[in-house]
C-alpha positions as CSV (number, residue, x, y, z in Angstrom):
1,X,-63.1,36.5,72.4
2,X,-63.7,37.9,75.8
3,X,-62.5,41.0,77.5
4,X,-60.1,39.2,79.3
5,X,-58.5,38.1,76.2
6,X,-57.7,41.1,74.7
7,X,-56.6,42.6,78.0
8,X,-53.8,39.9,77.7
9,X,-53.6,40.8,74.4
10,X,-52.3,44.5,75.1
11,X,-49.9,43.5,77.7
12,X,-47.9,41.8,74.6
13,X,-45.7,43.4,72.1
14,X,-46.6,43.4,68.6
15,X,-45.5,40.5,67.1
16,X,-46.4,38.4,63.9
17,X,-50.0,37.6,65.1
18,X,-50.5,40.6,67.0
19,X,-50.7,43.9,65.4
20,X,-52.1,47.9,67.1
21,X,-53.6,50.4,65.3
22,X,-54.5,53.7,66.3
23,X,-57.8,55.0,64.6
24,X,-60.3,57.2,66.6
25,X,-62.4,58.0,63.7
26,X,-60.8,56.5,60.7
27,X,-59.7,53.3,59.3
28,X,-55.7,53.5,59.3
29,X,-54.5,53.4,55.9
30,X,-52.5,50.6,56.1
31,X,-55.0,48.3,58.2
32,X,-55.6,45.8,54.9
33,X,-52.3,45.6,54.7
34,X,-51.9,43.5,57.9
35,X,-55.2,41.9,57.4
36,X,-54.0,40.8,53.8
37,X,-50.6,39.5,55.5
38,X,-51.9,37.8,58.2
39,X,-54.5,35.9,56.6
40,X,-51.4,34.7,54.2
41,X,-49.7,34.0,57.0
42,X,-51.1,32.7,60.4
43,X,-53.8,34.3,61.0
44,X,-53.5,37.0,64.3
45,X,-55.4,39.4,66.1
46,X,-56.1,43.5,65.1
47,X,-56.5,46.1,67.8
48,X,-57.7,49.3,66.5
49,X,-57.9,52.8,69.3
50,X,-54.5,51.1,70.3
51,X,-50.9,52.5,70.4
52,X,-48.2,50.4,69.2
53,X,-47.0,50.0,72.6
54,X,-50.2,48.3,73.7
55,X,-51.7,51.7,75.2
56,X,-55.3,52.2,74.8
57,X,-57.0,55.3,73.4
58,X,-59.7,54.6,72.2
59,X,-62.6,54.8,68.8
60,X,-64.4,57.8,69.0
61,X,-67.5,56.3,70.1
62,X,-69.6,58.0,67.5
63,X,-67.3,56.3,64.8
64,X,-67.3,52.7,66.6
65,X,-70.6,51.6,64.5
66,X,-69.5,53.2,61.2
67,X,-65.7,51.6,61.1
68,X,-66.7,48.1,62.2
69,X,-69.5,48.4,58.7
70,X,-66.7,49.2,56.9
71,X,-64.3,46.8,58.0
72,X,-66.9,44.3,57.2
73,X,-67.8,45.9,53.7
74,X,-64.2,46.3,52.7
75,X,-63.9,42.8,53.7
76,X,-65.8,41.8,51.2
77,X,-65.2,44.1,48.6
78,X,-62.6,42.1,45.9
79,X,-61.4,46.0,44.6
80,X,-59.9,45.9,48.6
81,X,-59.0,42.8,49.2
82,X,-59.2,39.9,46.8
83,X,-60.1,37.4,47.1
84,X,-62.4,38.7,49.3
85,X,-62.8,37.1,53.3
86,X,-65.4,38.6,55.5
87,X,-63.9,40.0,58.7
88,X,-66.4,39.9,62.0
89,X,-65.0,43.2,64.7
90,X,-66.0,43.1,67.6
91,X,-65.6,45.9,70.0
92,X,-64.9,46.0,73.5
93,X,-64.6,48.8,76.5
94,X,-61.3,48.9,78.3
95,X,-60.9,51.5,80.8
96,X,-63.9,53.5,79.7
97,X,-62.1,53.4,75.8
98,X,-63.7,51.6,72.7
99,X,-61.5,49.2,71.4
100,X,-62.5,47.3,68.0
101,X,-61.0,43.8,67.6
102,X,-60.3,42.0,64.5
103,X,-59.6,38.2,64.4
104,X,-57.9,37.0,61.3
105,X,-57.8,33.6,60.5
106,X,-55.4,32.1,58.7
107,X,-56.7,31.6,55.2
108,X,-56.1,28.4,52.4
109,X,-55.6,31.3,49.5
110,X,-53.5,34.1,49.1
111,X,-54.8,37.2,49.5
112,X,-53.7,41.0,47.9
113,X,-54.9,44.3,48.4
114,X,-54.5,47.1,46.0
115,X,-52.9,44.3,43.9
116,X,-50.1,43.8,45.7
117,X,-49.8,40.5,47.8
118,X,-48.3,40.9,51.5
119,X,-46.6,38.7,54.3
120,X,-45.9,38.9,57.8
121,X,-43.0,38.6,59.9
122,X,-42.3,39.5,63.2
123,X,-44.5,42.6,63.9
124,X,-44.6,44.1,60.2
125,X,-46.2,43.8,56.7
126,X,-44.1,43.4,53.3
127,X,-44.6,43.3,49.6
128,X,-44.0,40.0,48.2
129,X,-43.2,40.9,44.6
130,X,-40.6,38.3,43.7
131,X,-41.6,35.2,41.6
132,X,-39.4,33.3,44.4
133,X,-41.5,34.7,47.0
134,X,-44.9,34.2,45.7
135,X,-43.8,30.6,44.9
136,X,-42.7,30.0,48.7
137,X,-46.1,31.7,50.0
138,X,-48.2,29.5,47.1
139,X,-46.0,26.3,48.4
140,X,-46.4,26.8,51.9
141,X,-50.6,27.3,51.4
142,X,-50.8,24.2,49.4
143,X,-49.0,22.2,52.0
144,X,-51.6,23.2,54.4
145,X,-54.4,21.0,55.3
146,X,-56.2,22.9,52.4
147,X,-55.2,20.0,49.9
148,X,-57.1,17.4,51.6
149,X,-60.0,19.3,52.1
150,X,-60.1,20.0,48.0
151,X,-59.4,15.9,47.4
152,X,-62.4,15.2,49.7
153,X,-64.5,17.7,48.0
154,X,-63.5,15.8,44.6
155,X,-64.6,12.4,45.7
156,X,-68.5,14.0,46.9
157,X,-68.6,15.4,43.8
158,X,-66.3,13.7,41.5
């Protein structure tokens, strides 16, 4: 993604595939929350050093190096997030601030972390702990283009 990208990207609002975080030296608590709900949902973008109005502060710059290995490691860590998807932050300098972007894709399976399974709508996370729920979240996935991707995997190897 280039710089221009994400400056268009903080000149939105937070919506369901656009989320801000502030973190100057820390991973925000709640960050695999939203990375857990938007890879069950659509997929979306992750600006950490960033109000949630879109107002850049910044990563410590001595931190940028550290939270971008854990992202990664956490990523793939199945204790964090399971089953486990391999994030790739990048970080860019807006205004003289470090700004670490996340893509999340959208993702065939359905993801949890710390056991619990998450959704997105509009510019926030939820628990999905009804059966109904789950069933709707499993239903939509398997009506993705995943299906024919498995099938075609049966016939090579079938």
């Amino acid at each position: 993604m280039a710089i221009e990208q994400i400056k268009k990207l903080l000149k939105q609002k937070e919506n369901i595939r656009l989320e801000f975080k502030e973190s100057l030296n820390s991973l925000p608590l709640n960050l695999f929350e939203s990375v857990c709900s938007m890879l069950n949902r659509d997929g979306g973008d992750i600006l950490l050093g960033v109000t949630n109005k879109g107002q850049p502060l910044g990563v410590d710059p001595d931190c940028v190096n550290e939270l971008i290995s854990q992202v990664v490691n956490l990523s793939n860590n199945q204790q964090k997030l399971d089953p486990p998807f391999i994030l790739f932050p990048q970080v860019f300098d807006i205004d003289g601030k470090k700004i670490i972007h996340i893509q999340v894709p959208v993702s065939s399976q359905i993801h949890r972390t710390a056991n619990v399974i998450f959704d997105r709508s509009n510019d926030g996370d939820f628990k999905i702990i009804q059966p109904e729920r789950i069933a709707v979240l499993f239903n939509r996935k398997r009506s993705s283009k995943v299906p024919g991707l498995l099938h075609l995997l049966y016939i090579q190897t079938g």
